[in-house]
KOLMI-569544 format. One record per residue (C-alpha): residue number from 1; residue in three letters; z, x negated, y negated. Coordinates in pm, whole numbers, plus 50000, padded with zeros to 5 digits. Each point is the difference from the previous one (the first is absolute). Example, Ala and Ser with C-alpha at 12.3 -4.5 7.8 and 13.67 -1.06 7.14 Angstrom:
! residues 2
<seq 1 type Ala c3 50780 c1 48770 c2 50450>
<seq 2 type Ser c3 49934 c1 49863 c2 49656>
***
This chain:
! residues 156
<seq 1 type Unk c3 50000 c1 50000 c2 50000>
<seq 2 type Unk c3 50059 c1 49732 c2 49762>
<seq 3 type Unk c3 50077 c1 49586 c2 50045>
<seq 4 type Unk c3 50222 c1 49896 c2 49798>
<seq 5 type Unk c3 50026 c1 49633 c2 50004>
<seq 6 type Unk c3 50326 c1 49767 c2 49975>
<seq 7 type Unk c3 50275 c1 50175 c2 49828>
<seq 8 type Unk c3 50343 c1 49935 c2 49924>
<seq 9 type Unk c3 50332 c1 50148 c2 50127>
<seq 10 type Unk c3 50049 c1 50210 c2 49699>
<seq 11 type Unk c3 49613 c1 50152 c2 49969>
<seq 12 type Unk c3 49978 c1 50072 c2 50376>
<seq 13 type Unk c3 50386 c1 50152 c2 50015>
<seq 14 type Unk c3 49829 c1 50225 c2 49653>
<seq 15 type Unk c3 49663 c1 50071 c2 50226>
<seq 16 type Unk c3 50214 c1 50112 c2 50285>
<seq 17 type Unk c3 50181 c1 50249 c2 49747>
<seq 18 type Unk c3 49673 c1 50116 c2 49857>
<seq 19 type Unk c3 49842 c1 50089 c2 50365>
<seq 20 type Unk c3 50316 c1 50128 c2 50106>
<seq 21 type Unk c3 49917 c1 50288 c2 49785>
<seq 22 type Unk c3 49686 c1 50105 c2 50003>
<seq 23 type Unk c3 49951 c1 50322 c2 50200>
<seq 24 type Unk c3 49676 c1 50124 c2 50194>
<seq 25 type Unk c3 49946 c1 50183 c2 50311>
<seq 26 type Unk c3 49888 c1 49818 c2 50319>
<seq 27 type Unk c3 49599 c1 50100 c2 50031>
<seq 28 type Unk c3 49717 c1 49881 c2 50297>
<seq 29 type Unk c3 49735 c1 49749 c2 49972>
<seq 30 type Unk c3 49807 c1 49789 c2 50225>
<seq 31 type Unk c3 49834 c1 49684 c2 50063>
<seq 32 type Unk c3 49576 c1 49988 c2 49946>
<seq 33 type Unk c3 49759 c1 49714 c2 49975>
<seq 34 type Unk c3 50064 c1 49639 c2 50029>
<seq 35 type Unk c3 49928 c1 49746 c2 49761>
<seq 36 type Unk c3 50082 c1 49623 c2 49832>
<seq 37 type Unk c3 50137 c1 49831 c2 49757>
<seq 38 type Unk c3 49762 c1 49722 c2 49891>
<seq 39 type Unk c3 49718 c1 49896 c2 50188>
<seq 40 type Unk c3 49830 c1 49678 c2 50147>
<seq 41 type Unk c3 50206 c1 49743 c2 49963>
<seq 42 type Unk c3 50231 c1 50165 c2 49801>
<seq 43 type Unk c3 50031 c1 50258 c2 50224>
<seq 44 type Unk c3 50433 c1 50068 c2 50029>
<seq 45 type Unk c3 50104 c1 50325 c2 50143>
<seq 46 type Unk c3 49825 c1 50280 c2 50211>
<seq 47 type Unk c3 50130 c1 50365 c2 49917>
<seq 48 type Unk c3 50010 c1 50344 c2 50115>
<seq 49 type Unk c3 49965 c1 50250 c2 49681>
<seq 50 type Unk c3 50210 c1 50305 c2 49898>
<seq 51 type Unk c3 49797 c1 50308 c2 50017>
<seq 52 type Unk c3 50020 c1 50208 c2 49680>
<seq 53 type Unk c3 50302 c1 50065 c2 49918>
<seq 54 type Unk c3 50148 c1 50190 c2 49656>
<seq 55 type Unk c3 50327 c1 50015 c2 50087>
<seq 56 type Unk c3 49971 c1 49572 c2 50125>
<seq 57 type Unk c3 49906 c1 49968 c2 49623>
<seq 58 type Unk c3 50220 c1 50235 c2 49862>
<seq 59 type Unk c3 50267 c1 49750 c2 50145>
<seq 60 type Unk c3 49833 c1 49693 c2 49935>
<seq 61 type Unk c3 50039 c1 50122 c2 49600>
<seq 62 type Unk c3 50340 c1 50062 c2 50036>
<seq 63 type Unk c3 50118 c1 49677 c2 50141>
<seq 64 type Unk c3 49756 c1 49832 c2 49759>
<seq 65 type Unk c3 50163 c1 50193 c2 49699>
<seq 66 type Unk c3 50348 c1 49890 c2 50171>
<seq 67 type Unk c3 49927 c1 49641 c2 50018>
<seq 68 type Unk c3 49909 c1 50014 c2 49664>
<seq 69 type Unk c3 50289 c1 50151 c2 49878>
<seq 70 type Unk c3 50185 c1 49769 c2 50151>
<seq 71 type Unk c3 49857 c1 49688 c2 49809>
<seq 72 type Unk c3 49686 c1 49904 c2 50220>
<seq 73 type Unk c3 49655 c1 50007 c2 49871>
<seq 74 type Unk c3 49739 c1 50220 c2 50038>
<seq 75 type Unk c3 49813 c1 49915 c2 50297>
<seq 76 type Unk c3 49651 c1 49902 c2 49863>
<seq 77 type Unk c3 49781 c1 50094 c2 50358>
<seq 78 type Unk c3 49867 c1 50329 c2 50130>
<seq 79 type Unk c3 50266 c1 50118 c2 50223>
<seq 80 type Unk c3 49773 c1 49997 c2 50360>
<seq 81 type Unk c3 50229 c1 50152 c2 50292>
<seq 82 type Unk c3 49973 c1 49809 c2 50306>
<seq 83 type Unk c3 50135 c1 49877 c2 50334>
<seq 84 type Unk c3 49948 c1 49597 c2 50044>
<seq 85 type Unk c3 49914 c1 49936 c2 50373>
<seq 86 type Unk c3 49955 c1 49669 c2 49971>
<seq 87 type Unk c3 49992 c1 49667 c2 49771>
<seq 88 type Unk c3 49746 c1 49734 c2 50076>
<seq 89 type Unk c3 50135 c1 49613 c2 49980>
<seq 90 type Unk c3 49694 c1 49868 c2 50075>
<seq 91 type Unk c3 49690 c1 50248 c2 49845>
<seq 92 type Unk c3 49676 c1 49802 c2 50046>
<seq 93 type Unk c3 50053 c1 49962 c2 50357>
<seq 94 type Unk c3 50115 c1 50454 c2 50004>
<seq 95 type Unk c3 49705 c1 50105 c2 49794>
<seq 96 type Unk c3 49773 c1 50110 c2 50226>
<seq 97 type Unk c3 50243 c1 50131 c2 50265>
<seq 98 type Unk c3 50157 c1 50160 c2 49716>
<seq 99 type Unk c3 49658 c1 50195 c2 49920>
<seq 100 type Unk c3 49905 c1 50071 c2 50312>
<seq 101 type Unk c3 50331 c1 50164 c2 50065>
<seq 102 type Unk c3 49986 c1 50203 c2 49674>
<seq 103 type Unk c3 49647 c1 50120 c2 50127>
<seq 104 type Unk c3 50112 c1 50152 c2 50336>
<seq 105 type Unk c3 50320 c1 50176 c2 49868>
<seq 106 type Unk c3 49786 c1 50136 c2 49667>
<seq 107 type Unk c3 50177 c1 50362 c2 50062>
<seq 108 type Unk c3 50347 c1 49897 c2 50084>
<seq 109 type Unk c3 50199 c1 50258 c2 49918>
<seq 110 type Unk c3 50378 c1 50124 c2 50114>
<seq 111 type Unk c3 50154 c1 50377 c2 50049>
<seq 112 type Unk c3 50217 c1 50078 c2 49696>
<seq 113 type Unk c3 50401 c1 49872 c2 49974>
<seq 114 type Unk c3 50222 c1 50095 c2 49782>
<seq 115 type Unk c3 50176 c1 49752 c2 49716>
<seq 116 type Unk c3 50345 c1 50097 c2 49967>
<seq 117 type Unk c3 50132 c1 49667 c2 49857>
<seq 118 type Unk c3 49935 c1 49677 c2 49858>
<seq 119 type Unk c3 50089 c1 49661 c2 49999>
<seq 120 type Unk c3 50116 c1 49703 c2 49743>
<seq 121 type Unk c3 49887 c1 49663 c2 50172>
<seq 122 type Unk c3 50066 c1 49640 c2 49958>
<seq 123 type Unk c3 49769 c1 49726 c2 50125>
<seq 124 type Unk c3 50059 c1 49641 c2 50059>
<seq 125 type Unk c3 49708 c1 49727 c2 50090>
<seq 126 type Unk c3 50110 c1 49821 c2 50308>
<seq 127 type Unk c3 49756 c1 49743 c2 50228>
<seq 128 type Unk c3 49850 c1 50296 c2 50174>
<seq 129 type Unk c3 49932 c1 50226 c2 49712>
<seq 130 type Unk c3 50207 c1 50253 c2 49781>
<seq 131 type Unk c3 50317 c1 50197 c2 50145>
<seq 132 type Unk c3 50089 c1 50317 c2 49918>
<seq 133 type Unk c3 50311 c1 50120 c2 49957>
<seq 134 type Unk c3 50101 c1 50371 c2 49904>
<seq 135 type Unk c3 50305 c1 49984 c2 49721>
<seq 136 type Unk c3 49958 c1 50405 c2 49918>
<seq 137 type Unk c3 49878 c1 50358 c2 50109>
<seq 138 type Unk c3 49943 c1 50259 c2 49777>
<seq 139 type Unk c3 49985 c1 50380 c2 50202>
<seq 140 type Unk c3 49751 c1 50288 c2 49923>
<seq 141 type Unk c3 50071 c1 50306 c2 49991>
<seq 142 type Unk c3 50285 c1 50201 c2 50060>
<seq 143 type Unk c3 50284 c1 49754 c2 50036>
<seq 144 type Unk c3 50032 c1 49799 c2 49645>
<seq 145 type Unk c3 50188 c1 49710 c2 50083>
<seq 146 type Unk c3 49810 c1 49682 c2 50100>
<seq 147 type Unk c3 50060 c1 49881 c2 50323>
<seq 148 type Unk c3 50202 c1 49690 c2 50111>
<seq 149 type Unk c3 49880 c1 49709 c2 50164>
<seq 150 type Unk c3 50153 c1 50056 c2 50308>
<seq 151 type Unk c3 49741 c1 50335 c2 50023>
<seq 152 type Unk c3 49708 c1 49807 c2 49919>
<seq 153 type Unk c3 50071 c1 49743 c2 50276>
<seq 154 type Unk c3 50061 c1 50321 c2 50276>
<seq 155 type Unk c3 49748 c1 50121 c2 49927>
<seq 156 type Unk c3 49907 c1 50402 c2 50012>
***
């Protein structure tokens, strides 16, 4: 929904607050076409796109306005909703499997899921890529209060 880049204890405790109370119902969406980012031998992430979606953008402008609020700049890019799938190391040698990959799955496409939540992320490089770690949820819906850690790591 938004990256946010390296922040400091005091903006990310004031983001937390700010997505803590923004209030939307859950809503259904699904995966359709694939795609990359870059190309050649530039080429850096294959993704799966986010079918359209009004209430996906309706929340994407609410966490944008949030992070703003909270002292972040506006984020300058075209918000494009996506899944990455994968991140190429090595792209010249990945092009052409890459494309002819993209070719056979042209009308990939999943059943609809709902979205009844979202997540706050941190990211750290290590020696075999980025690691993600969730530091907050933020519930759709009926129930207001964002969910704790220990919810996001059980799982539904």
């Amino acid at each position: 929904l938004r990256f946010l880049g390296e922040l400091e204890g005091c903006v990310a405790s004031d983001v937390d607050a700010a997505l803590s109370v923004l209030r939307l119902p859950s809503f259904a969406t699904r995966l359709e076409g694939l795609g990359t980012f870059g190309e050649g031998r530039k080429l850096r992430a294959l993704w799966a796109g986010v079918g359209e979606c009004p209430d996906l953008q309706r929340l994407q402008a609410k966490v944008e306005r949030a992070v703003t609020t909270a002292g972040l700049a506006p984020e300058p890019r075209k918000f494009k909703p996506h899944v990455t799938l994968a991140r190429f190391k090595r792209p010249a040698s990945q092009g052409q499997r890459v494309g002819e990959f993209l070719q056979g799955h042209s009308l990939f496409k999943t059943s609809a899921f709902e979205v009844s939540e979202f997540h706050l992320f941190s990211s750290s490089l290590g020696r075999q890529g980025p690691v993600y770690r969730p530091e907050a949820s933020y519930r759709l819906g009926g129930d207001p209060a964002p969910l704790s850690l220990e919810a996001v790591e059980a799982g539904p």
